[in-house]
BALOBA-1460 file (C-alpha; in Angstrom, 3 decimals):
// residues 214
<rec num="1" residu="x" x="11.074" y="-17.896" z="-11.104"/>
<rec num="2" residu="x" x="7.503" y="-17.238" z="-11.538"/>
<rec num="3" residu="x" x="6.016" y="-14.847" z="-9.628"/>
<rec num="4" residu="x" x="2.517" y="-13.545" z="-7.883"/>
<rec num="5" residu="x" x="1.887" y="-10.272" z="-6.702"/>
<rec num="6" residu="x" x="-0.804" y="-9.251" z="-4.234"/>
<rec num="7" residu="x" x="-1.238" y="-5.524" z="-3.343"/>
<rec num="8" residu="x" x="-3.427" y="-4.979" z="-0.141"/>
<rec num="9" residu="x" x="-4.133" y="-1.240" z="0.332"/>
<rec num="10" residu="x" x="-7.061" y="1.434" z="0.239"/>
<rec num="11" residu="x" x="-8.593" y="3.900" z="-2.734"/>
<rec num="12" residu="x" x="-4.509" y="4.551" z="-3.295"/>
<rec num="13" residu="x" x="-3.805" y="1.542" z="-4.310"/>
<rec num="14" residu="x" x="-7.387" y="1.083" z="-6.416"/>
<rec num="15" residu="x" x="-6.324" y="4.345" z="-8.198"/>
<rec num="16" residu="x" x="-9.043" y="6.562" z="-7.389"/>
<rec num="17" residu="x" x="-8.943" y="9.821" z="-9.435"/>
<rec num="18" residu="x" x="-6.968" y="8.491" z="-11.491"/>
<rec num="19" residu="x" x="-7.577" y="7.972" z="-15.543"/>
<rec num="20" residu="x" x="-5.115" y="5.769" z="-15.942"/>
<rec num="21" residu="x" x="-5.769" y="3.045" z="-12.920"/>
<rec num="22" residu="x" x="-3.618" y="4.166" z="-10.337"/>
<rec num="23" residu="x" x="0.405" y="3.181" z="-9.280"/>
<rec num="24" residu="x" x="-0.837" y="-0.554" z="-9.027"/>
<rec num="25" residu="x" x="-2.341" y="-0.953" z="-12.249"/>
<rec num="26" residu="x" x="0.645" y="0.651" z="-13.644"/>
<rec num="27" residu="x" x="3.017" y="-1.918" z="-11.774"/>
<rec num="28" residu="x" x="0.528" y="-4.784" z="-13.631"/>
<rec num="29" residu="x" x="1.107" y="-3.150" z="-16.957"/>
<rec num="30" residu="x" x="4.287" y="-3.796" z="-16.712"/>
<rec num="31" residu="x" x="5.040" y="-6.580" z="-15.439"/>
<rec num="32" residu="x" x="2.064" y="-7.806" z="-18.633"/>
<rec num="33" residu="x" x="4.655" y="-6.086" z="-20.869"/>
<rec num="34" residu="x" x="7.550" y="-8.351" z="-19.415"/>
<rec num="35" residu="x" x="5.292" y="-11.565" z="-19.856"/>
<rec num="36" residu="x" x="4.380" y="-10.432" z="-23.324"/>
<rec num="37" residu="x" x="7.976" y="-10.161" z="-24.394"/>
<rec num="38" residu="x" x="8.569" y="-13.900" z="-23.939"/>
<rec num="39" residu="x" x="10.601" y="-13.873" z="-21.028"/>
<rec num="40" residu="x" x="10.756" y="-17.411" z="-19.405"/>
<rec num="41" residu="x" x="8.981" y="-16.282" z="-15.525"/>
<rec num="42" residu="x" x="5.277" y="-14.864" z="-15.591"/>
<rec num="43" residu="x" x="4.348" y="-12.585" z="-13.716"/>
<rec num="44" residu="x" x="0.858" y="-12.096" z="-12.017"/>
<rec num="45" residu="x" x="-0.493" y="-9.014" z="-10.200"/>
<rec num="46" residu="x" x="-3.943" y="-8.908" z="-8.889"/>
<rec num="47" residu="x" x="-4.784" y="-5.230" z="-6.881"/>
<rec num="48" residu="x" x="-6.837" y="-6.107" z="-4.086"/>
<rec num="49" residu="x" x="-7.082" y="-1.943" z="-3.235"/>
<rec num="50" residu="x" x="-10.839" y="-0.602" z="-1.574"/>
<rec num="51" residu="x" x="-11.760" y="2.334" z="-1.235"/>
<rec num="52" residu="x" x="-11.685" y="3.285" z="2.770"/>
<rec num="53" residu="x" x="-9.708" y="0.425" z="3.855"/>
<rec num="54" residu="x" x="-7.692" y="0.363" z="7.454"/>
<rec num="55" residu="x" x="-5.703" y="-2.348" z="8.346"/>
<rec num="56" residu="x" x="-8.492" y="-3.811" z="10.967"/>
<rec num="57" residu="x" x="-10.325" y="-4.182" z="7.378"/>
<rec num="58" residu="x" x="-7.574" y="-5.789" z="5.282"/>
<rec num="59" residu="x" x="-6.827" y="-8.239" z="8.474"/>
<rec num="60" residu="x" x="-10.816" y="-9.155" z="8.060"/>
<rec num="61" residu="x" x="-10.567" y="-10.097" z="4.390"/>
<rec num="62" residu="x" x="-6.738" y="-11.170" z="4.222"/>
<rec num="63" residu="x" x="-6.947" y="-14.754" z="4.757"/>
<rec num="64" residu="x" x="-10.251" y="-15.739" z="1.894"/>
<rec num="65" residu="x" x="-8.419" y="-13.167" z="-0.458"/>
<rec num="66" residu="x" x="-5.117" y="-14.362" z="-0.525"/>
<rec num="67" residu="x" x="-5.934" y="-18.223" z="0.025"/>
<rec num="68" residu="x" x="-8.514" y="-17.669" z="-3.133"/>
<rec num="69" residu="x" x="-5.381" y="-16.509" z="-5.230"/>
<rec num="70" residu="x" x="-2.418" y="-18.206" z="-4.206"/>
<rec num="71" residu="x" x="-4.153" y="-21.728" z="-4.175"/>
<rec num="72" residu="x" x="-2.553" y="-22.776" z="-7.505"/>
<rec num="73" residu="x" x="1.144" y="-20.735" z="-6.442"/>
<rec num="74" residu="x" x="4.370" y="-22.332" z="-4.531"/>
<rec num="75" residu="x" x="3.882" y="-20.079" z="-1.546"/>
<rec num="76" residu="x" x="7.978" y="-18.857" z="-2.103"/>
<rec num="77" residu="x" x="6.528" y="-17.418" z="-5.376"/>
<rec num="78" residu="x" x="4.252" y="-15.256" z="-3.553"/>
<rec num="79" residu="x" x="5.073" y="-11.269" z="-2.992"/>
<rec num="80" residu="x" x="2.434" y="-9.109" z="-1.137"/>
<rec num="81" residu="x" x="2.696" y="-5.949" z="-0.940"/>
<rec num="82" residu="x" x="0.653" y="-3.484" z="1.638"/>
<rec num="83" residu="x" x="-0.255" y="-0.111" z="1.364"/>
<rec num="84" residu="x" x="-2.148" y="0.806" z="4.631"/>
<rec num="85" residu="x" x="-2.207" y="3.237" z="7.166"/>
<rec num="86" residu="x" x="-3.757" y="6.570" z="6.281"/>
<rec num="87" residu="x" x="-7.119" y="5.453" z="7.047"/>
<rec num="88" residu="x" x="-5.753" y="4.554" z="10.352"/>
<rec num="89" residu="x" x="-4.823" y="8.106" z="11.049"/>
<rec num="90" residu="x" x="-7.777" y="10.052" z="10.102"/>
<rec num="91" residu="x" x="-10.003" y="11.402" z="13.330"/>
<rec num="92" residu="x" x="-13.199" y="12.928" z="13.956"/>
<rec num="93" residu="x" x="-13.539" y="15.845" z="16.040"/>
<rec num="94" residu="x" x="-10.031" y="15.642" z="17.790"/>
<rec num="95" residu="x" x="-6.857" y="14.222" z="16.435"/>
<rec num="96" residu="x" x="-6.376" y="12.156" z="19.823"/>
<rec num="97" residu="x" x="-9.442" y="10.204" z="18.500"/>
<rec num="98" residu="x" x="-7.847" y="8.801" z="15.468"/>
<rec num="99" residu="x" x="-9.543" y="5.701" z="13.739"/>
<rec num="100" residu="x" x="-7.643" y="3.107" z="14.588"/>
<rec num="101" residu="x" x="-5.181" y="3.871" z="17.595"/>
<rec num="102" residu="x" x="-1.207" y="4.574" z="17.271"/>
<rec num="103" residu="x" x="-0.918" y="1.278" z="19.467"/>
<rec num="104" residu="x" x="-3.624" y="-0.695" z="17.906"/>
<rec num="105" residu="x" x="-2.106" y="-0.225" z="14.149"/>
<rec num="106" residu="x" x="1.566" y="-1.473" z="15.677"/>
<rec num="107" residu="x" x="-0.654" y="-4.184" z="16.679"/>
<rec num="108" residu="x" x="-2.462" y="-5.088" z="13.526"/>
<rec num="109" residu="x" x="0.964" y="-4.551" z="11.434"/>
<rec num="110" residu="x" x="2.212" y="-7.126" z="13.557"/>
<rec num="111" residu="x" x="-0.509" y="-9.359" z="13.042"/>
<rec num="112" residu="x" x="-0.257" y="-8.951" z="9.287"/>
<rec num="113" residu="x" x="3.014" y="-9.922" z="9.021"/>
<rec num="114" residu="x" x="2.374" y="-12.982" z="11.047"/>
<rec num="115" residu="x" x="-0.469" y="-13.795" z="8.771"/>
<rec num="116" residu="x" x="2.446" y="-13.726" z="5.486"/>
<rec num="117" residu="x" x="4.737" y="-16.014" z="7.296"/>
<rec num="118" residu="x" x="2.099" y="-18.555" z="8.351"/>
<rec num="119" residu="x" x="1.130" y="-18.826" z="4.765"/>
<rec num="120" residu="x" x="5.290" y="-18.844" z="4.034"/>
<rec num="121" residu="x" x="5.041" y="-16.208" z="1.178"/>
<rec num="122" residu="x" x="8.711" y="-14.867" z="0.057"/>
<rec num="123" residu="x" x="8.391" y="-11.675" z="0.567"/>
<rec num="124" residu="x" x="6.211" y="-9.079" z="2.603"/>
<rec num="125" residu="x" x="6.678" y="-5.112" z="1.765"/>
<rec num="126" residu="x" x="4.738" y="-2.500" z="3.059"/>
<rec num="127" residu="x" x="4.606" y="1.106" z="0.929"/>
<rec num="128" residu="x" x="5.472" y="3.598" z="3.265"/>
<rec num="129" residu="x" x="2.567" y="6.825" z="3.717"/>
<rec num="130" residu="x" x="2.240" y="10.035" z="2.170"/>
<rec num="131" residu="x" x="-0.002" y="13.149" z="1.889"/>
<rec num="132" residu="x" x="-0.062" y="16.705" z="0.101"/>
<rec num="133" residu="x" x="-1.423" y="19.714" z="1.735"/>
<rec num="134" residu="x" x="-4.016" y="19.475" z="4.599"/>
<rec num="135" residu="x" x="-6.174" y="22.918" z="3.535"/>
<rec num="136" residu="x" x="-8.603" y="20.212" z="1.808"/>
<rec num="137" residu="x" x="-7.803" y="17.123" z="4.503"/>
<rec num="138" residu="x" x="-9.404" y="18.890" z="7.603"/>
<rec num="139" residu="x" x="-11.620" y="17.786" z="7.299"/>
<rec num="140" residu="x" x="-11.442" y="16.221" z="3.878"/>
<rec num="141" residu="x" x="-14.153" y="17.363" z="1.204"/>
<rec num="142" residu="x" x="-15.180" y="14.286" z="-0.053"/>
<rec num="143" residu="x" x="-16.311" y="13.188" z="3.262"/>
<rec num="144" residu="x" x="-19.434" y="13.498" z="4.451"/>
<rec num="145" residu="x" x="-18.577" y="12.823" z="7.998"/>
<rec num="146" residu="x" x="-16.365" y="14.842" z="8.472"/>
<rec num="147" residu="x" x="-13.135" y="12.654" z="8.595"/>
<rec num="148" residu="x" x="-9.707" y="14.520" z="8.922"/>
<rec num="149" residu="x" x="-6.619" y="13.486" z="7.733"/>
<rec num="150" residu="x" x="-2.979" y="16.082" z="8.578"/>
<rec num="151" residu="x" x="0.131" y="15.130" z="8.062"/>
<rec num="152" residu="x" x="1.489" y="15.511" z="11.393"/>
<rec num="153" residu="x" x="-0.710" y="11.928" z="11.751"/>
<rec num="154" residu="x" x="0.543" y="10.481" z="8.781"/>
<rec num="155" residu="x" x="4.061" y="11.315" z="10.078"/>
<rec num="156" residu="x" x="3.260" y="9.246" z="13.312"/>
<rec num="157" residu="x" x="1.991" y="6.082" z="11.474"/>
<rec num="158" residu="x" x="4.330" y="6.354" z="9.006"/>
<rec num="159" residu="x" x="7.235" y="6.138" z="11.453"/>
<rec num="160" residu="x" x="5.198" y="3.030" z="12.959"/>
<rec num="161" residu="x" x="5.152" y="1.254" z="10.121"/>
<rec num="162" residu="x" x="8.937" y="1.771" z="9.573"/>
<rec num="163" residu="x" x="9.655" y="1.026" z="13.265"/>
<rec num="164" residu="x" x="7.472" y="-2.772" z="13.017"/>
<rec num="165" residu="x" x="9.290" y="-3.189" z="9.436"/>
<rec num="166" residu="x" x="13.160" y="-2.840" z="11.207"/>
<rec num="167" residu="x" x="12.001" y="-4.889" z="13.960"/>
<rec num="168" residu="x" x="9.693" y="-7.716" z="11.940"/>
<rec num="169" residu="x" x="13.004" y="-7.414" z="9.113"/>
<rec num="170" residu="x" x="10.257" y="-6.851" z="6.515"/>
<rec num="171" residu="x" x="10.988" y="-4.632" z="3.127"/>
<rec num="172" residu="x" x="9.491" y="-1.111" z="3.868"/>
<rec num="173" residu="x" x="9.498" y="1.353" z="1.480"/>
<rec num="174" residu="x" x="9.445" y="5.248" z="2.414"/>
<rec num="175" residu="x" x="7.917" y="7.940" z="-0.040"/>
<rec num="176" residu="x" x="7.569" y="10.374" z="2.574"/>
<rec num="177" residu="x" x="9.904" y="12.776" z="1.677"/>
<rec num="178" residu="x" x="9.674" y="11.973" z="-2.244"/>
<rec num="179" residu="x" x="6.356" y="13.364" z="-2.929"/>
<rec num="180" residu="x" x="4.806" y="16.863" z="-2.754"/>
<rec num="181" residu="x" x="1.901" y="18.732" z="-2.520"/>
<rec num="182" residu="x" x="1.377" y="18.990" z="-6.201"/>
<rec num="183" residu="x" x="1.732" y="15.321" z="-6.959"/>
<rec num="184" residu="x" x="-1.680" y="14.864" z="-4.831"/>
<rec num="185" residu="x" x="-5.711" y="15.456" z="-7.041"/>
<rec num="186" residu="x" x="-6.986" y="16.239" z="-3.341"/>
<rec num="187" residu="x" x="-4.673" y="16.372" z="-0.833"/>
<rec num="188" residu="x" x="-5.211" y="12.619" z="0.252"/>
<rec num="189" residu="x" x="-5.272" y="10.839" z="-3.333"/>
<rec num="190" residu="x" x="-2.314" y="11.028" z="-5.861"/>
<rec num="191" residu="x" x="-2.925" y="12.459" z="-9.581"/>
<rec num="192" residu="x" x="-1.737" y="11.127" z="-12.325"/>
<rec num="193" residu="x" x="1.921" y="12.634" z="-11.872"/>
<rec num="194" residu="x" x="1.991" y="11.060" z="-8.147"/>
<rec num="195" residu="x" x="0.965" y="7.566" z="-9.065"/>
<rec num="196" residu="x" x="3.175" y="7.372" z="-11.734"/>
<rec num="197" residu="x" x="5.848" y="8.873" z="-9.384"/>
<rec num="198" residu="x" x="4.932" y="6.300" z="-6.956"/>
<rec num="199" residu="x" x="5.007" y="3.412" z="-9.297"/>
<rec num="200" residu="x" x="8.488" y="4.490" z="-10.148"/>
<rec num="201" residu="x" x="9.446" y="4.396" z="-6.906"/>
<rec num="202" residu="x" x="8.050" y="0.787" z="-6.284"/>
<rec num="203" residu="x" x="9.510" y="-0.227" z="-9.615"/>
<rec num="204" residu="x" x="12.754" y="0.394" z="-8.541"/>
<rec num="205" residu="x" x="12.388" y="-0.699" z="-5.429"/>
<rec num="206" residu="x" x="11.742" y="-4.428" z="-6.527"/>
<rec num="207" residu="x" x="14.294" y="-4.274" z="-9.303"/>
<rec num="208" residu="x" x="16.788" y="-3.135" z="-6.855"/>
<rec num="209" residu="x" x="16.068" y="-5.761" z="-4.257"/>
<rec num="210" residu="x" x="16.508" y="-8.659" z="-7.095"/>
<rec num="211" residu="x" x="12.241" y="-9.195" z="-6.983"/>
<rec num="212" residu="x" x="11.760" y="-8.437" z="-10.472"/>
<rec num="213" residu="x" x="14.151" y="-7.761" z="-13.705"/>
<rec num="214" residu="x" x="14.600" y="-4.399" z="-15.004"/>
């Protein structure tokens, strides 16, 4: 079956810092290499990744995005794929101040998913959260308002995202534990060696839950 991928998400998922376009761009690259070999289904990717993006953004702009891309799909053709949640979980001053509030991202997770079943798309999977080391995250360097981003945080949201996942019975996957320090350029965005790690990891993922052929 053809297929349509849309990848909601922040500068991770646009590939900042990286030369060669980020995990995304790598997942399109491939799945152009499986259309290019004359296999029956195409495949379509578009990454819809900004830079600084929270989910109260990607709820503002989901709707005109997707509707502007999936107008010529079958909706059951229709993957989306999220990667949110570490702009939530940055702070300012005091890490009880975060961004956007532990109970306020359940919220807008929630509201996400409701927004991928109204428009019936087949499947809804949200990339779990990960980090490297926090000496250059607190605050972070390349912020010039002094945003700070520890993993402790990321931890939390992380584990929020997997709780609304088991409950919504959406696909979640967690990288937590599967990258390091060293796979990150800054300790917020992956190198090259953690986006192609990541992109593995997604890979798989799909290919494992029947999404997309080996």
């Amino acid at each position: 079956m053809d297929k349509i991928f849309l990848i909601f998400g922040s500068s991770i998922t646009y590939g900042a810092w990286d030369s060669e376009g980020g995990w995304a761009n790598r997942l399109r690259s491939f799945l152009d290499q499986k259309n290019l070999s004359g296999q029956k289904d195409y495949l379509l990717l578009y990454n819809l990744g900004i830079d600084g993006d929270d989910t109260v953004k990607i709820l503002k702009r989901f709707n005109n995005e997707s509707e502007a891309r999936l107008a010529e799909w079958d909706n059951e053709s229709t993957v989306i794929i999220f990667e949110i949640g570490i702009n939530d979980s940055c702070y300012r001053e005091t890490k009880n101040n975060p961004a956007v509030l532990p109970e306020k991202f359940e919220e807008n997770l929630t509201d996400l998913i409701k927004k991928t079943r109204e428009g019936s798309v087949s499947k809804a999977i949200f990339l779990g959260l990960a980090k490297g080391s926090d000496k250059e995250t607190m605050p972070f360097l390349g912020s010039t308002t002094g945003k700070c981003y520890d993993k402790e945080n990321v931890i939390i949201y992380n584990d929020i995202i997997k709780k609304v996942c088991e409950k919504e019975k959406v696909l979640f996957i967690d990288i937590l534990d599967k990258m390091v320090d060293s796979d990150f350029y800054d300790g917020l965005h992956p190198n090259t060696e953690g986006h192609q790690k990541i992109f593995e990891i997604v890979k798989e993922f799909l290919v494992e839950n029947e999404i997309i052929e080996k």
